[in-house]
MOPAC internal coordinates of N, CA, C and O (Angstrom, degrees):
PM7 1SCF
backbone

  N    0.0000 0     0.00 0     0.00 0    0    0    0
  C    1.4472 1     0.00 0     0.00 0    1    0    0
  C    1.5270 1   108.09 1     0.00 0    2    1    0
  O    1.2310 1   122.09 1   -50.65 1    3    2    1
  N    1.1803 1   113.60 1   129.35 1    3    2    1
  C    1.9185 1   118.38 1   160.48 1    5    3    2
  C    1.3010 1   123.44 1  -132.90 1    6    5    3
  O    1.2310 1   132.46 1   -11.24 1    7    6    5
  N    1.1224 1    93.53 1   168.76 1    7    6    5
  C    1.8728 1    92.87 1  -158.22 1    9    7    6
  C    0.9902 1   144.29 1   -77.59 1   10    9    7
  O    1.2310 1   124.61 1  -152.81 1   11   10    9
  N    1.6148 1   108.75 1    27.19 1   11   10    9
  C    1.4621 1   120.64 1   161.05 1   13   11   10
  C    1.6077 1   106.73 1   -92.81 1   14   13   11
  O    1.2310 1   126.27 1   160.73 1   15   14   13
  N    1.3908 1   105.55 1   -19.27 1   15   14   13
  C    1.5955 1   109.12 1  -179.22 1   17   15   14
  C    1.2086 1    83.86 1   -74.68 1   18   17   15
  O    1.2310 1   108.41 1    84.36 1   19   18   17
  N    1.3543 1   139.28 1   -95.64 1   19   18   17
  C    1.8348 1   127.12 1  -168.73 1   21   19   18
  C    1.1198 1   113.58 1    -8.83 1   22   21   19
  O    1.2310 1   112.12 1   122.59 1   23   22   21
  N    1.3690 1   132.47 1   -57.41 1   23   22   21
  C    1.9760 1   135.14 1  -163.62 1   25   23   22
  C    1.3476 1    82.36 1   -78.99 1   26   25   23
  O    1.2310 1   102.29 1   126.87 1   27   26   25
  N    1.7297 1   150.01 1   -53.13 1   27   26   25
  C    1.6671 1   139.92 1  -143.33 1   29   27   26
  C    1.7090 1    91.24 1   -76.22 1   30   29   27
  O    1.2310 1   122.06 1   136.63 1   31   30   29
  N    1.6668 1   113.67 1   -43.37 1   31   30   29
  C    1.2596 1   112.33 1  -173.16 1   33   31   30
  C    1.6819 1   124.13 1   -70.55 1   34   33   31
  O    1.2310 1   120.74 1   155.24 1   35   34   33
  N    1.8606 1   116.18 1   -24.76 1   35   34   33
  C    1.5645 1   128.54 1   151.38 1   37   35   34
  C    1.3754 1   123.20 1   -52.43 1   38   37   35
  O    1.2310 1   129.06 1   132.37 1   39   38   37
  N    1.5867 1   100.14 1   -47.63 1   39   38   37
  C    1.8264 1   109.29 1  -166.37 1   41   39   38
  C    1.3170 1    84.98 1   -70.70 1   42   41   39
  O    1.2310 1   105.52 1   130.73 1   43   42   41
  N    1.4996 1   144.44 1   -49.27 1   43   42   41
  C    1.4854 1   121.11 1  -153.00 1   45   43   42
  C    1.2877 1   107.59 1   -81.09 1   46   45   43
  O    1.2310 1   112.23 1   148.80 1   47   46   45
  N    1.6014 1   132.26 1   -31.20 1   47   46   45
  C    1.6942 1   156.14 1  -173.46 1   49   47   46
  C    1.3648 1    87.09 1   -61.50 1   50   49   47
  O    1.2310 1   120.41 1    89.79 1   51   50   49
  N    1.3987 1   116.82 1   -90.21 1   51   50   49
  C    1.5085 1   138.73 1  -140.79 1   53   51   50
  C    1.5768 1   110.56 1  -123.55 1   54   53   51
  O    1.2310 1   124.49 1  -133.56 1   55   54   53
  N    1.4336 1   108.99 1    46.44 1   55   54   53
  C    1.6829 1   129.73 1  -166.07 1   57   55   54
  C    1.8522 1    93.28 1   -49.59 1   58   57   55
  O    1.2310 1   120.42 1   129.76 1   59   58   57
  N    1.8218 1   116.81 1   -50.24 1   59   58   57
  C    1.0277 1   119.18 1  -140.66 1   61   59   58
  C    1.8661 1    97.37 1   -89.14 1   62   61   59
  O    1.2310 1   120.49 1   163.78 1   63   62   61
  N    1.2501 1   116.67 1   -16.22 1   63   62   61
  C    1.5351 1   121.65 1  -146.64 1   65   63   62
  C    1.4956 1    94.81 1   -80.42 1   66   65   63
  O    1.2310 1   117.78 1    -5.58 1   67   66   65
  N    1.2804 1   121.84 1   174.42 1   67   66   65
  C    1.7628 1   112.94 1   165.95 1   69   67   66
  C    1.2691 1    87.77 1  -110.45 1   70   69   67
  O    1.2310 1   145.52 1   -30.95 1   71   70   69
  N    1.9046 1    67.99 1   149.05 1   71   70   69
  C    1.9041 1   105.46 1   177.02 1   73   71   70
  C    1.6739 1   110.54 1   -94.57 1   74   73   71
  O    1.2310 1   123.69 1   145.89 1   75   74   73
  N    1.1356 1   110.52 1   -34.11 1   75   74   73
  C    1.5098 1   108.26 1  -175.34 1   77   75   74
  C    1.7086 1   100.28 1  -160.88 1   78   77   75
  O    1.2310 1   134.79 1   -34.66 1   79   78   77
  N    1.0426 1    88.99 1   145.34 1   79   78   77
  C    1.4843 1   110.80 1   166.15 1   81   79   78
  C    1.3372 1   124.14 1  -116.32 1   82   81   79
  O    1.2310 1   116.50 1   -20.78 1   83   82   81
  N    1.3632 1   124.26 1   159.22 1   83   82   81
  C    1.4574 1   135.58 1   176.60 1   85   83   82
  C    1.4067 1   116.72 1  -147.50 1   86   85   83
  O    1.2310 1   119.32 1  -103.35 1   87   86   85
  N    1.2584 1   118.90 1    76.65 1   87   86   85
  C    1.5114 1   116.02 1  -165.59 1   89   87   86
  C    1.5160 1   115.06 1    44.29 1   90   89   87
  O    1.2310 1    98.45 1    13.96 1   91   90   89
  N    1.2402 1   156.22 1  -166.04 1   91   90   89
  C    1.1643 1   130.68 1  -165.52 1   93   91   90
  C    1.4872 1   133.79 1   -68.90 1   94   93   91
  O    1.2310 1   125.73 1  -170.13 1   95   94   93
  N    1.3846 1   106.59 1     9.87 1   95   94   93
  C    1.2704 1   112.26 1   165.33 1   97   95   94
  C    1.5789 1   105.70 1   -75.00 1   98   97   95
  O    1.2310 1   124.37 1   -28.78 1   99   98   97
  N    1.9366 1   109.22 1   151.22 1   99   98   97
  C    1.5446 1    88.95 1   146.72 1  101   99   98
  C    1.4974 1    83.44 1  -172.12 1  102  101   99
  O    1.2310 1   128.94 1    15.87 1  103  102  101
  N    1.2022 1   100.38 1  -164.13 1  103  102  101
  C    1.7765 1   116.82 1  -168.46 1  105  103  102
  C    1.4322 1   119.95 1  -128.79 1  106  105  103
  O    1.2310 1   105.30 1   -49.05 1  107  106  105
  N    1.0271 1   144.82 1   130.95 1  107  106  105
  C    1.8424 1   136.91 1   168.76 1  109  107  106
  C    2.0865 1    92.01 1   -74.44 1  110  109  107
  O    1.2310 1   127.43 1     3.11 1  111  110  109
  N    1.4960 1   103.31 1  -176.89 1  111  110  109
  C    0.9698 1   117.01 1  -139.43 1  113  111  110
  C    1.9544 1    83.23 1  -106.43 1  114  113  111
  O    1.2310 1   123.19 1   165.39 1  115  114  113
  N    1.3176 1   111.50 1   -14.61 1  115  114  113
  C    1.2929 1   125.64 1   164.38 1  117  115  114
  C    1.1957 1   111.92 1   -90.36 1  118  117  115
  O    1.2310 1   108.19 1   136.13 1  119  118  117
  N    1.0059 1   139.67 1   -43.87 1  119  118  117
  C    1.5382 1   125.62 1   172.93 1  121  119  118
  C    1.6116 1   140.99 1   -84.27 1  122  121  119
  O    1.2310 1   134.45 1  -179.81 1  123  122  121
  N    1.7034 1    89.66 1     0.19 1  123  122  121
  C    1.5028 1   120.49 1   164.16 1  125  123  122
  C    1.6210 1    95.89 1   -77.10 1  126  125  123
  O    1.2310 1   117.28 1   133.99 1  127  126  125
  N    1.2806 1   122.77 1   -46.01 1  127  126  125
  C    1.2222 1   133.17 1  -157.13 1  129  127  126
  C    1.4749 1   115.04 1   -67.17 1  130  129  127
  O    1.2310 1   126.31 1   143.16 1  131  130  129
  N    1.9631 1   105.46 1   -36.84 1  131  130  129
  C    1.4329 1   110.61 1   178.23 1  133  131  130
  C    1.5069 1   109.39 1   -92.06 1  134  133  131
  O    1.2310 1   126.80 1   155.00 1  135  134  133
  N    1.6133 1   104.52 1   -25.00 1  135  134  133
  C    1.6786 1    90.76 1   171.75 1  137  135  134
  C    1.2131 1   124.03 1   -63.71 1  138  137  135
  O    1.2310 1   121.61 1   152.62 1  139  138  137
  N    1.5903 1   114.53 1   -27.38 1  139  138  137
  C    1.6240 1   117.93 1   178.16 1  141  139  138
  C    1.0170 1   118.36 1   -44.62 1  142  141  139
  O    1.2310 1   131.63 1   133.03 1  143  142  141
  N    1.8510 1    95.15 1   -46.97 1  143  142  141
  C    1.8763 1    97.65 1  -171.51 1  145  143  142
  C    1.2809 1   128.20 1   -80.62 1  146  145  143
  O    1.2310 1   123.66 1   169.04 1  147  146  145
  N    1.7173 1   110.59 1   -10.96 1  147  146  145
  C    1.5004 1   111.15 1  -159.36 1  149  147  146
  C    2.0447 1    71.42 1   -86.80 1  150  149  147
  O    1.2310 1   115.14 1   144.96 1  151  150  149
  N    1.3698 1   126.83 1   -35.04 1  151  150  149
  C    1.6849 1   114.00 1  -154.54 1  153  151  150
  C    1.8778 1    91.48 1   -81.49 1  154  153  151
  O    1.2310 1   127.22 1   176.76 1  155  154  153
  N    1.3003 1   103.72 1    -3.24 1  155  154  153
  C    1.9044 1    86.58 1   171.15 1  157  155  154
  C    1.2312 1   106.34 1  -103.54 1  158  157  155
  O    1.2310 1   113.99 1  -165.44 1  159  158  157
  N    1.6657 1   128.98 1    14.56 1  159  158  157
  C    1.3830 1   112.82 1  -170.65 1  161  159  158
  C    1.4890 1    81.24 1  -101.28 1  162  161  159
  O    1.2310 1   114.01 1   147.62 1  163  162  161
  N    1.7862 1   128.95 1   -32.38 1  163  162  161
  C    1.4729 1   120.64 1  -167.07 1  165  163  162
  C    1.2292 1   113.72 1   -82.02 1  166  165  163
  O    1.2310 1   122.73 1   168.58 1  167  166  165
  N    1.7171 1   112.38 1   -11.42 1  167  166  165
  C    1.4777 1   106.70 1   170.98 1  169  167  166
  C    0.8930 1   131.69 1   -80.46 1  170  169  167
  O    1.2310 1   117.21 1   147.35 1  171  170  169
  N    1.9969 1   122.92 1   -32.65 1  171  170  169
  C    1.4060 1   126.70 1   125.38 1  173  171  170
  C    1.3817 1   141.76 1   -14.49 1  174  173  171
  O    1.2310 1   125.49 1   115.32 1  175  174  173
  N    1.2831 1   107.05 1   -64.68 1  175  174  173
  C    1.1789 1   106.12 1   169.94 1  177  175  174
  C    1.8206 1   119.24 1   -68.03 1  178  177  175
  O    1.2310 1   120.23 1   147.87 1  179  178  177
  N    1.1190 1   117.16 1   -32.13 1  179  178  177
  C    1.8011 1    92.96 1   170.69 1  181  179  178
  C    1.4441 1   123.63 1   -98.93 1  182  181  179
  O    1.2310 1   127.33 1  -154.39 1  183  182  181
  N    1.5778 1   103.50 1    25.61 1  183  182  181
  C    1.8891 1    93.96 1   137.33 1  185  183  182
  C    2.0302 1    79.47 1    95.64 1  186  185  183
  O    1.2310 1   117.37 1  -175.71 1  187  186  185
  N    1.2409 1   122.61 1     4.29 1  187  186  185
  C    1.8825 1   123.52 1  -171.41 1  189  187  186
  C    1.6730 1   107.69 1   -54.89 1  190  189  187
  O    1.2310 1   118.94 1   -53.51 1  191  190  189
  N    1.1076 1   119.62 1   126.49 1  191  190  189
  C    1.2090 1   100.71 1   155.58 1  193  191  190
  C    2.0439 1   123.40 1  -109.75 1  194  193  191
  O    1.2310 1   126.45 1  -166.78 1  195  194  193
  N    1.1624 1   105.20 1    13.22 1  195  194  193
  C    1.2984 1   132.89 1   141.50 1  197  195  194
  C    1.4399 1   138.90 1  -156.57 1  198  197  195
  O    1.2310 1   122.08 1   -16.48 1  199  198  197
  N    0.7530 1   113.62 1   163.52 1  199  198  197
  C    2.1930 1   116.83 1   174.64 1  201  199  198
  C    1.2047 1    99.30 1  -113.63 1  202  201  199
  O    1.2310 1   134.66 1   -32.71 1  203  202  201
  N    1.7592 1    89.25 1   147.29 1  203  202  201
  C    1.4420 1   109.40 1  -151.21 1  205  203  202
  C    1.3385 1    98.53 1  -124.19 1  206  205  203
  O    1.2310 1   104.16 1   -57.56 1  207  206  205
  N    1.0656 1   146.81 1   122.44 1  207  206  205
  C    1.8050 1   123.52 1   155.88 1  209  207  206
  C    1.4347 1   109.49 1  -139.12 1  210  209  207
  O    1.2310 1   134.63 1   -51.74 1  211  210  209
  N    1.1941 1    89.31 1   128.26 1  211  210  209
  C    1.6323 1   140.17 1  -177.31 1  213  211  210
  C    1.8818 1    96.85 1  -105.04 1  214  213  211
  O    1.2310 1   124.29 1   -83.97 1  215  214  213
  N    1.9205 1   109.37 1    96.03 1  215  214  213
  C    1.2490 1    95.63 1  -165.56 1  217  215  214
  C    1.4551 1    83.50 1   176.22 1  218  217  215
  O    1.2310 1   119.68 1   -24.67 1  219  218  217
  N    1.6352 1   118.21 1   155.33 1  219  218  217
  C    1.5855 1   143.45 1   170.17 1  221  219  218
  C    1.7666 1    87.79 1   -63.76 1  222  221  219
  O    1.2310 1   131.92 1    -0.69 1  223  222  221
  N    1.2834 1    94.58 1   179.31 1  223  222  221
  C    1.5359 1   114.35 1   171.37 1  225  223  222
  C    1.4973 1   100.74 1   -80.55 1  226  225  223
  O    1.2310 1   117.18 1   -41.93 1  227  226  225
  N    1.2632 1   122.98 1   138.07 1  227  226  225
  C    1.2852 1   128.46 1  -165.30 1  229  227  226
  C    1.3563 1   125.33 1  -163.39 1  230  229  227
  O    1.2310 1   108.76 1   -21.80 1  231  230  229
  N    1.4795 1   138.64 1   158.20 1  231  230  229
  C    1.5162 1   118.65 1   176.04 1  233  231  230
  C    1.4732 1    99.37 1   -60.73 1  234  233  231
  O    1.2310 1   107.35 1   145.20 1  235  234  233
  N    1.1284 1   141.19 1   -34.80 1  235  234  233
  C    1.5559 1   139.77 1   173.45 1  237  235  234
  C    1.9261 1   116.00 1   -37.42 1  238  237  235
  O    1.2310 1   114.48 1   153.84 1  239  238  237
  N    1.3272 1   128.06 1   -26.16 1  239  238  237
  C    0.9304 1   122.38 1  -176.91 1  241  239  238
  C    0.9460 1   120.79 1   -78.60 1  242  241  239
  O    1.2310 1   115.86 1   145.34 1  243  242  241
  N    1.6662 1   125.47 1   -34.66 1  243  242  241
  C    1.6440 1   135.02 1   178.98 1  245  243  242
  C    1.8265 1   111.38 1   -78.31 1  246  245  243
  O    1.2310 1   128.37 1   163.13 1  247  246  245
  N    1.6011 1   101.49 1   -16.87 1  247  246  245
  C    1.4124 1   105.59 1  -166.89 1  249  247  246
  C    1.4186 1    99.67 1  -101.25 1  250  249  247
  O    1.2310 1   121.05 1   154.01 1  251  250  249
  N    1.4110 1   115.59 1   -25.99 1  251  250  249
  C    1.6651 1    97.36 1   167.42 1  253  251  250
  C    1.1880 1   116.37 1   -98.01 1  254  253  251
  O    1.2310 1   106.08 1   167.10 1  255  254  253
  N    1.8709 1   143.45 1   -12.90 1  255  254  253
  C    0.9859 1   126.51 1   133.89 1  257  255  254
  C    1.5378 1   134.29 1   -38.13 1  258  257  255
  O    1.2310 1   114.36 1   148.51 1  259  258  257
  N    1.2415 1   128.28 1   -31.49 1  259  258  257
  C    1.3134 1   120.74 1  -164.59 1  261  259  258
  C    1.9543 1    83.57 1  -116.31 1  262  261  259
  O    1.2310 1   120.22 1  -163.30 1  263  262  261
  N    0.9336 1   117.19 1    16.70 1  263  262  261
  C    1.6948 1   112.10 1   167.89 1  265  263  262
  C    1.2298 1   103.83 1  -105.87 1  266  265  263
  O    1.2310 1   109.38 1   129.63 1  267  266  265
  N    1.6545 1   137.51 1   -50.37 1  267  266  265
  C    1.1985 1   139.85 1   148.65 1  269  267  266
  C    1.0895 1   139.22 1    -6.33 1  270  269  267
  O    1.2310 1   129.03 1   124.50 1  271  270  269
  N    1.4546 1   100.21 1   -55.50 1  271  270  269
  C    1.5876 1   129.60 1   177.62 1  273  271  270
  C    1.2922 1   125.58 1   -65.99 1  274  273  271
  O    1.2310 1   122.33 1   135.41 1  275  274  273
  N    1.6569 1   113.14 1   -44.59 1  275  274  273
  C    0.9273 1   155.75 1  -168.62 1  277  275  274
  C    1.8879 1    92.86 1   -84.20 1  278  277  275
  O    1.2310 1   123.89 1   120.27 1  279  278  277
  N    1.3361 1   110.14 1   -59.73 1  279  278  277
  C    1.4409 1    89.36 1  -168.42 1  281  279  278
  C    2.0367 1   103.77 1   -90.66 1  282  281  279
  O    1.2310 1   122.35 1  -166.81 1  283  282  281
  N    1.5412 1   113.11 1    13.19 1  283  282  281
  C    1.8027 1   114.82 1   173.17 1  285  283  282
  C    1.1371 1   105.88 1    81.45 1  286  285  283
  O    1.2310 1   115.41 1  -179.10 1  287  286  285
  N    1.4527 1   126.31 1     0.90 1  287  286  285
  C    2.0126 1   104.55 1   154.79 1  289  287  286
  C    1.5692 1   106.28 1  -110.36 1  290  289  287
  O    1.2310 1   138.62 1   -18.90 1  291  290  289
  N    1.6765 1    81.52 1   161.10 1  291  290  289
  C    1.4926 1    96.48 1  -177.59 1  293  291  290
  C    1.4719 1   118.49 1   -59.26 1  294  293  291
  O    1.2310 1   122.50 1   -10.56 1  295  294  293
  N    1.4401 1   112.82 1   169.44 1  295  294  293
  C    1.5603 1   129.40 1  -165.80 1  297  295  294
  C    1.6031 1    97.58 1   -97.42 1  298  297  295
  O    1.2310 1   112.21 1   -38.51 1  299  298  297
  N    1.2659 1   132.30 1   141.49 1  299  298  297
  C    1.5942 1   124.92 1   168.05 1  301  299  298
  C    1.5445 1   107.45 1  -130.51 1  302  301  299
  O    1.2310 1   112.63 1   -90.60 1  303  302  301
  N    1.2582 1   131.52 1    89.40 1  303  302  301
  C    1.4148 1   121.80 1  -172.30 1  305  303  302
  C    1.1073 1   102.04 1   -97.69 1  306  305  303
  O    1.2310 1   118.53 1   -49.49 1  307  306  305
  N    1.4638 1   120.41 1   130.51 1  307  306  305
  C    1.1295 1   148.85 1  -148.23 1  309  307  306
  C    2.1563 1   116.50 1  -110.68 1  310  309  307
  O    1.2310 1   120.86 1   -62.93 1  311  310  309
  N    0.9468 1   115.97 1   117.07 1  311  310  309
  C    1.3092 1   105.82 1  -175.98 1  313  311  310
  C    1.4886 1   114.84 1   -77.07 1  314  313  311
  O    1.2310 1   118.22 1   -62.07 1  315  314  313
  N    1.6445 1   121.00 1   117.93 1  315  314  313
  C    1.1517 1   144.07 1   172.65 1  317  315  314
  C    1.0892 1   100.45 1   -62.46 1  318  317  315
  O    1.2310 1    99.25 1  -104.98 1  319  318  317
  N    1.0799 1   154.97 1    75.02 1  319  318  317
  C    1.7254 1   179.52 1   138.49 1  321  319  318
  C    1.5838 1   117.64 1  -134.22 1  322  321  319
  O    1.2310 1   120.44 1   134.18 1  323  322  321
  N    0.7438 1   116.76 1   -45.82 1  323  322  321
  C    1.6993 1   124.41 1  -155.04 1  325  323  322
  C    1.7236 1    84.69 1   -57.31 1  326  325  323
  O    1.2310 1   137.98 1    -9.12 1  327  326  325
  N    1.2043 1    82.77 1   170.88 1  327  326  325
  C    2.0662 1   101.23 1  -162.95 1  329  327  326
  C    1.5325 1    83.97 1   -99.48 1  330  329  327
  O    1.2310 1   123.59 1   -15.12 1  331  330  329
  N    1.8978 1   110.71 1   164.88 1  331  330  329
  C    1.6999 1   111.47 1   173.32 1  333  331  330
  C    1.2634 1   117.08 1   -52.95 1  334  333  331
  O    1.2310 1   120.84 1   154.10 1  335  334  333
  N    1.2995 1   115.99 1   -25.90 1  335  334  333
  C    1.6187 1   119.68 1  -162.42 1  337  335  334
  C    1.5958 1   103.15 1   -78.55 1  338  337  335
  O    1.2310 1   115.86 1   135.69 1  339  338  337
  N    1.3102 1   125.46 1   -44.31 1  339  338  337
  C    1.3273 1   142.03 1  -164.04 1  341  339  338
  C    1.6855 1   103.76 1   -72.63 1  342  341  339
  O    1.2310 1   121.52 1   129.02 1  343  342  341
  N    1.6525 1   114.70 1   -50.98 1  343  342  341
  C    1.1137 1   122.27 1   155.21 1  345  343  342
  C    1.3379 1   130.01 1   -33.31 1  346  345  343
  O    1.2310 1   124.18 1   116.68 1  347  346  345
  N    1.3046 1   109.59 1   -63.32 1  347  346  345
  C    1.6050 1   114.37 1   154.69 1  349  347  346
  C    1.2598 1   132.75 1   -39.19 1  350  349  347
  O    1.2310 1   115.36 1   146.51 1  351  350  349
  N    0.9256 1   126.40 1   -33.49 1  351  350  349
  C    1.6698 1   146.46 1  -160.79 1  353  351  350
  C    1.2834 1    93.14 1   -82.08 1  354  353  351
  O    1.2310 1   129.69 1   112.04 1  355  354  353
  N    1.3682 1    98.91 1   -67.96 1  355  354  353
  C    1.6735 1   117.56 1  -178.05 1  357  355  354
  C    1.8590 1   110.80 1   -41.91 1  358  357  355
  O    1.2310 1   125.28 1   106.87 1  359  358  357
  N    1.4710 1   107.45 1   -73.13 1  359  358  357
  C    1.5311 1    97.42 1   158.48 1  361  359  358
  C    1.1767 1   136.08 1   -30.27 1  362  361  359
  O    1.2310 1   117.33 1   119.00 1  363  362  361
  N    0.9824 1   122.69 1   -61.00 1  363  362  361
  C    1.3155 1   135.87 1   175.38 1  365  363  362
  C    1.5613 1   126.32 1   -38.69 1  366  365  363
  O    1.2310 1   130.69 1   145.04 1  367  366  365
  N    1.7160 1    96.99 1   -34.96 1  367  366  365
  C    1.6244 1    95.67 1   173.45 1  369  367  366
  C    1.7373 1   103.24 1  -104.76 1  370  369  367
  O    1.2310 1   112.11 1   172.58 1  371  370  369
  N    1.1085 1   132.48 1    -7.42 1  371  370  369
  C    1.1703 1   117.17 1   169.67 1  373  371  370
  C    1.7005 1   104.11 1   -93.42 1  374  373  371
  O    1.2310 1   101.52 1   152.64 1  375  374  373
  N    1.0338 1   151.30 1   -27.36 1  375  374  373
  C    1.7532 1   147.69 1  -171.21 1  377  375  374
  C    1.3382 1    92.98 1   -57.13 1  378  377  375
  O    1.2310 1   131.09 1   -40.12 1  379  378  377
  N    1.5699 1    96.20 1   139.88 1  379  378  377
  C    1.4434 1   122.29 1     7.73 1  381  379  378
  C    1.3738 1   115.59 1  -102.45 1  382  381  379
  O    1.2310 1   124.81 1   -55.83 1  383  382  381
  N    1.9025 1   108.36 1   124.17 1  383  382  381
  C    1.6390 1   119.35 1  -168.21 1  385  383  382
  C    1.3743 1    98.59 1  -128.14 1  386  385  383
  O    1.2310 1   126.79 1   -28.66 1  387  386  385
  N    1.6108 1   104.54 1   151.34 1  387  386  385
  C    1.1613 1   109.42 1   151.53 1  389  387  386
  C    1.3732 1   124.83 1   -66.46 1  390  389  387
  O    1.2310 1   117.58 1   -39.90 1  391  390  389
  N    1.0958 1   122.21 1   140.10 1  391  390  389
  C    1.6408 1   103.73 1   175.19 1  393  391  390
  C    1.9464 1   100.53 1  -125.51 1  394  393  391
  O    1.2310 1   117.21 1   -37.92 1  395  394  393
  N    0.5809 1   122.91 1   142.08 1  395  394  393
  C    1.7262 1   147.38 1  -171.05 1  397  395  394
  C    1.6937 1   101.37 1  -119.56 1  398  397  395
  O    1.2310 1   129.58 1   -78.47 1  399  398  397
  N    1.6992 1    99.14 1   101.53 1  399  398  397
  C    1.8580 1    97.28 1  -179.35 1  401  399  398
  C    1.5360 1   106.65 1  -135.90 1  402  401  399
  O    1.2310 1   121.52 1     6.04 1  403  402  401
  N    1.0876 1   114.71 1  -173.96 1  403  402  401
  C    1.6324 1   116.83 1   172.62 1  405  403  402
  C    1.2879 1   121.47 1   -79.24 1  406  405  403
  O    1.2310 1   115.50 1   -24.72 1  407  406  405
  N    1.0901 1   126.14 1   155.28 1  407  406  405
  C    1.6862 1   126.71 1  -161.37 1  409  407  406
  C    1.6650 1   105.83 1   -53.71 1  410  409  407
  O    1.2310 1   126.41 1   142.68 1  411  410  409
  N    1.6465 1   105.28 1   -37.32 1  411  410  409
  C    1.2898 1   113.30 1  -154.31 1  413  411  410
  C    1.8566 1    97.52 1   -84.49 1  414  413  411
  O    1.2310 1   115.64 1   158.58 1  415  414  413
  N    1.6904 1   125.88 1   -21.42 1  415  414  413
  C    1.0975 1   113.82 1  -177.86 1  417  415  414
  C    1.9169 1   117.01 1   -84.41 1  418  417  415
  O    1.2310 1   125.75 1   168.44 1  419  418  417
  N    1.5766 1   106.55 1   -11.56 1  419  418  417
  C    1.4684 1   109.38 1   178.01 1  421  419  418
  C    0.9054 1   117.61 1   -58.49 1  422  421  419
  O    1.2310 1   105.65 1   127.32 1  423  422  421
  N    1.6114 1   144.21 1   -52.68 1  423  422  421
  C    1.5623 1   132.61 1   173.46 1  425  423  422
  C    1.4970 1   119.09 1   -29.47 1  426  425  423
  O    1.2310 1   125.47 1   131.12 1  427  426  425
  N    1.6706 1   107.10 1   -48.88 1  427  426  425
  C    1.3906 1   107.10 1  -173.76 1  429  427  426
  C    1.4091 1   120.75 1   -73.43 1  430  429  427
  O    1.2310 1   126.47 1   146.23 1  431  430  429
  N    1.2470 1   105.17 1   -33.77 1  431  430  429
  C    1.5926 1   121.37 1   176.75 1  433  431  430
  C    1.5518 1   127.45 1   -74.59 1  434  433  431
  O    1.2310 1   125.91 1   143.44 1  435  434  433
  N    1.2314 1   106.25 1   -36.56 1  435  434  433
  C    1.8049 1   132.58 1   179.08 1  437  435  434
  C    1.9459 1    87.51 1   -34.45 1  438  437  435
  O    1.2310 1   126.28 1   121.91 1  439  438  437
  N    1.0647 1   105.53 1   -58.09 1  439  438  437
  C    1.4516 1    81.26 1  -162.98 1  441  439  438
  C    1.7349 1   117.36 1   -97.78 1  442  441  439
  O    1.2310 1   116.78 1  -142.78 1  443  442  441
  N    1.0630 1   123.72 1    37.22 1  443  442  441
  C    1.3856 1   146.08 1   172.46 1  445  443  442
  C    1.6169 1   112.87 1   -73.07 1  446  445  443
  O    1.2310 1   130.01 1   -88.74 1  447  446  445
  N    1.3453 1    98.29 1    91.26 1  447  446  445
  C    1.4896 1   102.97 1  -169.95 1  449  447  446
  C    1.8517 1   108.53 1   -51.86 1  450  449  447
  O    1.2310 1   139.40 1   -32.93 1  451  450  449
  N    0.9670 1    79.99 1   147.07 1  451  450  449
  C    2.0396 1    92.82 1   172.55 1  453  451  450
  C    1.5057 1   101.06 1    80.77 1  454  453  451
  O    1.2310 1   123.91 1  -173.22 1  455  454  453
  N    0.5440 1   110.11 1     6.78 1  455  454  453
  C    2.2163 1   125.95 1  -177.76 1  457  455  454
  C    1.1073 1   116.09 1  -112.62 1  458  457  455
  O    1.2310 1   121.31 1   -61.62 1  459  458  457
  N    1.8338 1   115.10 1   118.38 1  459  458  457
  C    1.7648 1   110.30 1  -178.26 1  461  459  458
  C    1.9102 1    78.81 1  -113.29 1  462  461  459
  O    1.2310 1   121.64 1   -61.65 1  463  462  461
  N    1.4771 1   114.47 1   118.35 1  463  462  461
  C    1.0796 1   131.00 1  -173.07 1  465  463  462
  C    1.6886 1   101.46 1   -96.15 1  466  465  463
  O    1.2310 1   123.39 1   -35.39 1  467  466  465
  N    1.6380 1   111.10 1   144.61 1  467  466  465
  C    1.3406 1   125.88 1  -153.71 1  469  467  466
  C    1.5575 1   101.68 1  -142.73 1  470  469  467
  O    1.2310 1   110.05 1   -87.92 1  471  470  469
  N    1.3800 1   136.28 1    92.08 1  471  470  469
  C    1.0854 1   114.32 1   156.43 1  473  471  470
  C    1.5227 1   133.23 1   -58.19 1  474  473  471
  O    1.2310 1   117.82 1   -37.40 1  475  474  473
  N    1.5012 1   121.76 1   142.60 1  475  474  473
  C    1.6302 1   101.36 1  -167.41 1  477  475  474
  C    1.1224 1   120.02 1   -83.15 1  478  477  475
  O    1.2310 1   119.72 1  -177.33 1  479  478  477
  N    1.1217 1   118.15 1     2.67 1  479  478  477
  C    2.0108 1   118.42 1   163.19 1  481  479  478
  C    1.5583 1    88.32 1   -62.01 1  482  481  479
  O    1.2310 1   115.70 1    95.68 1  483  482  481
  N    1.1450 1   125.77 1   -84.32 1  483  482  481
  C    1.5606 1   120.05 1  -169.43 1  485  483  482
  C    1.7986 1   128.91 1   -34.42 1  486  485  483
  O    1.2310 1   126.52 1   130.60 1  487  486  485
  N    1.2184 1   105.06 1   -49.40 1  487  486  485
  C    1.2589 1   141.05 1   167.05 1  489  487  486
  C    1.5826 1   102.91 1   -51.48 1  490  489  487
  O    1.2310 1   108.15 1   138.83 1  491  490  489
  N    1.1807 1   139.75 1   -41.17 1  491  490  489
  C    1.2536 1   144.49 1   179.15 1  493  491  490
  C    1.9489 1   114.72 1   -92.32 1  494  493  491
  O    1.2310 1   125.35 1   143.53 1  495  494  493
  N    1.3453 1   107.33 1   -36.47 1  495  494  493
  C    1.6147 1   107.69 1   168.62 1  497  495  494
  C    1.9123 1   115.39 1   -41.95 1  498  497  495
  O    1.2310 1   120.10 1   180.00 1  499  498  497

């Protein structure tokens, strides 16, 4: 068993119930289920060989873990502390990753070779 079978086996059980919350954000156990898939079709498609997030606790964490999973590369959660330089470093040995960040860290990151950079407003649509 892996853990898109766990979320396929919730979304069909308990489609309507919530799966996670985030202060008033949150998700049912079905709509965790379709965000997974639409965030493993974009991790596929840009060529990732892991996802990265560099990010607060957020509905973004369950949706790019279980999108990850879902699309067969590894998860890299990233500590929202680390300085630019450390960040870099960090990229550098996982690329080429998706990385999933806050609106305000993409300018700096956008051009981080081996990195298809994701703000998580977008990342979450």
């Amino acid at each position: 068993m892996n853990l898109m079978m766990l979320l396929e086996m919730a979304a069909g059980s308990f489609g309507d119930r919530t799966a996670v919350r985030n202060g008033e954000d949150s998700l049912s156990y079905s709509e965790l289920f379709a965000a997974a898939g639409n965030a493993a079709a974009e991790i596929r498609a840009s060529g990732a060989s892991r996802v990265a997030l560099l990010d607060v606790s957020s509905l973004a964490v369950p949706v790019a873990l279980f999108g990850s999973a879902w699309a067969g590369v590894p998860f890299a959660p990233l500590n929202y502390r680390l300085t630019a330089d450390e960040v870099a470093r960090l990229v550098a040995q996982i690329s080429p990753c998706y990385l999933v960040t806050s609106s305000e860290r993409v300018p700096d990151l956008a051009a981080t070779e081996g990195a298809h950079v994701v703000a998580r407003e977008d990342f979450l649509r």
